[in-house]
N, C-alpha and C positions, 0 to 999 in steps of 0.2 A: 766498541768502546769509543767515546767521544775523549778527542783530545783536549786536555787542558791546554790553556795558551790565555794570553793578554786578553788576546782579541776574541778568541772564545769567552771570555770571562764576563768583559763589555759586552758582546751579547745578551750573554744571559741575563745579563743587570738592565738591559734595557728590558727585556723580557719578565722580567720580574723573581728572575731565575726558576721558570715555571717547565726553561727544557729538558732540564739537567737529567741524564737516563740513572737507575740506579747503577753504583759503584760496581757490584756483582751481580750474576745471576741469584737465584734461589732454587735450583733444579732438583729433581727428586732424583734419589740414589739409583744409578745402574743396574741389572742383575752383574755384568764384568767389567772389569778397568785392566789396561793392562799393568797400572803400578796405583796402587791404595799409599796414603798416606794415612796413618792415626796420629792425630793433633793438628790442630789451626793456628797454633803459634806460628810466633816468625819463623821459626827454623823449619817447620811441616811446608808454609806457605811459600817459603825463596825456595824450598827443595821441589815443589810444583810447579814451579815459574822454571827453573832452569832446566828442568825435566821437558819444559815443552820448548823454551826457549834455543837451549843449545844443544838439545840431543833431538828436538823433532818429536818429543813423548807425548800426546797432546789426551790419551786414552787415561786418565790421571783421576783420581778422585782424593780429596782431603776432606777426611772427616774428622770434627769438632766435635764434642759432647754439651757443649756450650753456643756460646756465642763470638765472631769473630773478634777479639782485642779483649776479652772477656777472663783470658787465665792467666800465665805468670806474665805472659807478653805485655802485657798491660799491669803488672805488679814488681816494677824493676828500679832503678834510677837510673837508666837513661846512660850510663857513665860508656864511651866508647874507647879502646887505647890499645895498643900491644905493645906495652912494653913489660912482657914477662920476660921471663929469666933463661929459662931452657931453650933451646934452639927448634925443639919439637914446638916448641908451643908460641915462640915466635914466627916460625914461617908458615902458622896457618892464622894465629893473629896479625899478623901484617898483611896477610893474603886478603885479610877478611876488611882491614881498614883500606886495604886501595881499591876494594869493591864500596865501599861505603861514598868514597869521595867523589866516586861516579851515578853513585847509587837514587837520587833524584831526577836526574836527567834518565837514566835507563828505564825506570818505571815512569816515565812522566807524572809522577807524582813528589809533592816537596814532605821531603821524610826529616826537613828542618835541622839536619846534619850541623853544628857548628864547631868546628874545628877551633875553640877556644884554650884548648889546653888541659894538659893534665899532671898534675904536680903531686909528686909524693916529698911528704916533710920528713927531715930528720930532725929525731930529737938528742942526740948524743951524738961524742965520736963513733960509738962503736953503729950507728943506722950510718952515718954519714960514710962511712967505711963501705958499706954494705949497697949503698945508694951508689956506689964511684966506680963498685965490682961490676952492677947491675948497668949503669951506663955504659961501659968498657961492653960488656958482654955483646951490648943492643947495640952499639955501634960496630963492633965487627961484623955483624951481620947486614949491618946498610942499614940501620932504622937508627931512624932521628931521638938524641935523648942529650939532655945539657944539663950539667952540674950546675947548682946554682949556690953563692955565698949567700948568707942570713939577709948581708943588705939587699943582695938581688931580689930575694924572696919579699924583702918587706915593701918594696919599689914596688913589685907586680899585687902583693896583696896587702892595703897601705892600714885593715883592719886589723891585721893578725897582731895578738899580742907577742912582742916582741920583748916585752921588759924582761931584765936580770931575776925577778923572783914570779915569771908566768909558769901557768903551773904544769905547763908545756914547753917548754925553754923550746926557739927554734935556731937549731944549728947551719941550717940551708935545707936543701932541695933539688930533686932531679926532676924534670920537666922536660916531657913529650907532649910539643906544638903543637900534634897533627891531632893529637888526641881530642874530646871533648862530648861532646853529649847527641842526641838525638830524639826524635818526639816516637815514644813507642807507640803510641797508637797509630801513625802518622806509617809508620813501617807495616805493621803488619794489613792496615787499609791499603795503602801501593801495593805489598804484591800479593792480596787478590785481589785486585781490582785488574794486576798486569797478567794473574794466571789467568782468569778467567776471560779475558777477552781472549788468550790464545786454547782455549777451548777446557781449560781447567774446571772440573765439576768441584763449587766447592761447598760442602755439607754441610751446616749447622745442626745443633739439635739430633746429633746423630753418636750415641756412645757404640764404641764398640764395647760387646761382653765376651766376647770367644774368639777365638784362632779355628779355623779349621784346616787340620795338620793330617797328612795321611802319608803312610812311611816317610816318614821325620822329611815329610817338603809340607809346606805353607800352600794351601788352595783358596785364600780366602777368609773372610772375616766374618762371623758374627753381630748384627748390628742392633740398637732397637726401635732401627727400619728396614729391618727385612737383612737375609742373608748375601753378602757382595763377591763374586770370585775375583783373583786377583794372580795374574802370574807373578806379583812378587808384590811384599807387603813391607812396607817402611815405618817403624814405629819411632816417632818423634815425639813424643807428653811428657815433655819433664812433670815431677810429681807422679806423673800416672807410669811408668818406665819400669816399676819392679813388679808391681799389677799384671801388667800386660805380658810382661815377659814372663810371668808367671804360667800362663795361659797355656805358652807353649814349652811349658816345664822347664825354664832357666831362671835359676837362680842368680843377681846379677850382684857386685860387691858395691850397692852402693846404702846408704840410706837419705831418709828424705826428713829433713829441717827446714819449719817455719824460718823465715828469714823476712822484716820489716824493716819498713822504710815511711819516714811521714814528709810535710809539707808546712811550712810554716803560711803564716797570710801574706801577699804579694806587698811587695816592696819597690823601691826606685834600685837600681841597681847598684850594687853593692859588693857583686863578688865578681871577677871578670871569668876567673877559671875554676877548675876541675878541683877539690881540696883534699887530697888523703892523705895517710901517715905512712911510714913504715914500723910503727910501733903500736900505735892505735888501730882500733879496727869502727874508725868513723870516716865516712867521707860527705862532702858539702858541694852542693853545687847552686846554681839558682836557674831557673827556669828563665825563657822567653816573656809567661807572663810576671814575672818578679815575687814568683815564691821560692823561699830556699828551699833545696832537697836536700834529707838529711838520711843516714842509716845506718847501720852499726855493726853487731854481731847477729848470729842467727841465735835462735831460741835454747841448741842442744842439746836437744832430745828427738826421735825420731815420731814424726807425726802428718797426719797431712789436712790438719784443722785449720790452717789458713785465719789461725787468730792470734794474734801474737800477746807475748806477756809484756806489761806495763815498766817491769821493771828494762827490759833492752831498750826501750823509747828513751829511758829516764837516762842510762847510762851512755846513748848515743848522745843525748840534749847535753851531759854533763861536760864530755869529751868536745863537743862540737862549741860550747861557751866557753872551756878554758881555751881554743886557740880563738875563737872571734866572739869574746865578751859583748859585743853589738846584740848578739843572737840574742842575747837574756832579754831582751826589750820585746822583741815579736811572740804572738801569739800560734798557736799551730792550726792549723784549718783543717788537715785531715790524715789520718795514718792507715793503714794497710800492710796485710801481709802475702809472700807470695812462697810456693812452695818449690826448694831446691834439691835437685838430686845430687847430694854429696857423693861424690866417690872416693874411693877410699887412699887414693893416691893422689889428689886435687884436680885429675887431667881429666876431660870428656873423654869418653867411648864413643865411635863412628866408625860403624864397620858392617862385617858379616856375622852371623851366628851361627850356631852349630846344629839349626832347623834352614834346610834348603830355599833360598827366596826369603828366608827373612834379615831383616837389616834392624840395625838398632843405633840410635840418635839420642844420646842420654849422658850421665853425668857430669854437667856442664857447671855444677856446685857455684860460685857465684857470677860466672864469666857467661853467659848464655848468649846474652841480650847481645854485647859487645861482637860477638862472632857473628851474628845471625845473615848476613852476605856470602863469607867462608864458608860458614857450616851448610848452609845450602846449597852452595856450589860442589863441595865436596861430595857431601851428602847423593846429588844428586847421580855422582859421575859413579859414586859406587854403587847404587840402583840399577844406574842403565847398562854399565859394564860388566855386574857381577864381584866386581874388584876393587879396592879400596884405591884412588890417588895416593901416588907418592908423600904425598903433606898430610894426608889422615892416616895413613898405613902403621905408623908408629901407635895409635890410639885406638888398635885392634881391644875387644872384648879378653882373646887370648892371653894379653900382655901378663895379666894377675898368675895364670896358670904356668907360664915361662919365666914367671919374676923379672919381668923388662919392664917396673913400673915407670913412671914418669911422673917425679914426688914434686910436683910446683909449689913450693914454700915458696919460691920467688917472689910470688905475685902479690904478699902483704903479710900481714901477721893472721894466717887464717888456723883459729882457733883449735880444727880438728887435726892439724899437724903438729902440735908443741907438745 
């Protein structure tokens, strides 16, 4: 792998940048690995990079049925924070933002990280109640969260309608600094670009269709390039997650909802931070190139059509103009949808299964992208060990069958909880 650098850069620009080696290999599939990953998302790609990186795994293959930044990794807003509610799900969201802060410089690649902020509005006493519980909560645990008065809030955001009859009244706001956005494409190109130089096979163009399972252990995957053995198989596809684990006859409690997000046309800048409710289910940001990002509710219904209905664009555009009347003025450039593994209790699963060697990375319902440092790292250590870390152990598959859910309404007004 050629390192990026200044002076490398200068180079290559005297050079016409004619040296530059490709990002990744393109290698054909193994007959054995000793750890398979299914999905090329961020969470499949940081669990391949740590797998070689801090355990030595370097026997690794990640297969994509697509193309690298091609699936929900690349269908997300960008939005990065931990400041959820439960303590399970703060101390592996926290885990996962202080990998993020480092997380450029580690893969020597710029995953354009900006730690701009992340504000949730209230609109009544009773959110602002709820927004004061939720700071309290986050600061007992050492993570940074600050109540903010209406004036604060209209200081930091000088567009928000603020008048007496907005059709959003803003009462104040909690705001996590550290929070703020990142370029998803930008992520999942660093690490493979950082698995692959430590010897990471990463597959494109390679679906898996079958498990090959014999006396309830995992030997391997079925592909439609040929058959791969694996002493242990790690299945990471959000979307793909009830499929796949189908395969090896587990039936998993989640389902899978469209969930979109569009783009208005690029602008001068206008918004400095992160915009959600606690009442609303919109949030606002603006991009590096000066487009706003905007998103809303998911579709709710279960499907994995990756086409969203016009009317959730309309009710996100609605919600997003009564707090920044500005927005009615811009045009939208483009919309998209991506598809989410709702679980039935808001929290991701990361763990073991009840098929030998197989591991399961799924239900991560709107929080994915924001984890994907964590979830890797995690992810990783329960591959190589056989066993779950301390900080994913609570987010056992099991949990449903022991009733030890972990019900994250915390994290905003997320529709399949009410």
């Amino acid at each position: 792998m050629k390192r990026y650098s200044a002076l490398n850069l200068i180079r290559g620009g005297l050079g016409g940048h004619r040296s530059w080696p490709r990002a990744w290999r393109a290698p054909e599939p193994k007959r054995r690995y000793d750890m398979v990953i299914v999905g090329g998302g961020g969470h499949g790609l940081a669990t391949a990079y740590y797998l070689a990186k801090v355990h030595g795994i370097r026997s690794v293959a990640v297969l994509e049925k697509g193309w690298i930044g091609g699936g929900n990794a690349g269908r997300n807003t960008t939005i990065v924070r931990s400041n959820y509610r439960l303590p399970e799900s703060q101390a592996l969201l926290e885990f996962s933002l202080k990998l993020w802060e480092g997380l450029s410089d580690g893969l020597n690649y710029n995953v354009m990280f900006s730690q701009r902020g992340a504000l949730f509005l209230g609109h009544s006493d009773s959110d602002m109640t709820r927004l004061a519980e939720r700071g309290d909560a986050l600061r007992c645990h050492g993570i940074d969260a600050e109540l903010m008065t209406r004036e604060q809030v209209g200081r930091l955001i000088p567009l928000l309608d603020l008048s007496p009859d907005a059709r959003f009244p803003v009462f104040g706001g909690l705001i996590q600094r550290r929070g703020g956005t990142a370029r998803h494409d930008a992520v999942v190109w660093g690490y493979a670009r950082a698995a692959d130089a430590l010897g990471v096979d990463v597959i494109q163009n390679c679906e898996v269709i079958g498990l090959d399972i014999e006396a309830g252990r995992v030997r391997g995957v079925r592909t439609t390039r040929g058959d791969i053995e694996a002493d242990r198989v790690g299945l990471c596809a959000t979307g793909g997650s009830s499929r796949l684990a189908a395969m090896a006859g587990l039936r998993l409690p989640i389902e899978c909802h469209n969930l979109q997000a569009f783009v208005s046309e690029p602008v001068k800048p206008m918004i400095d931070t992160v915009i959600m409710s606690q009442s609303l289910h919109c949030y606002i940001s603006q991009s590096d190139k000066g487009e706003i990002v905007l998103g809303g509710d998911p579709d709710q219904y279960p499907t994995h059509a990756q086409r969203g209905m016009p009317t959730r664009i309309e009710d996100a555009v609605a919600q997003a103009i009564g707090l920044v009347p500005a927005l009615s003025r811009l045009r939208m450039l483009r919309c998209w949808a991506g598809t989410t593994d709702m679980s039935f209790d808001g929290s991701p699963i990361i763990g073991t299964t009840p098929v030998e060697d197989l591991y399961l990375n799924a239900g991560w319902c709107y929080g994915g992208f924001k984890a994907t440092p964590g979830s890797g790292w995690l992810y990783d250590h329960t591959l190589a060990k056989g066993a779950p870390h301390p900080i994913n152990a609570p987010f056992s598959l099991d949990r449903f069958e022991r009733g030890a859910t972990l019900d994250e309404a915390g994290v905003g007004p997320m529709p399949h909880h009410r």
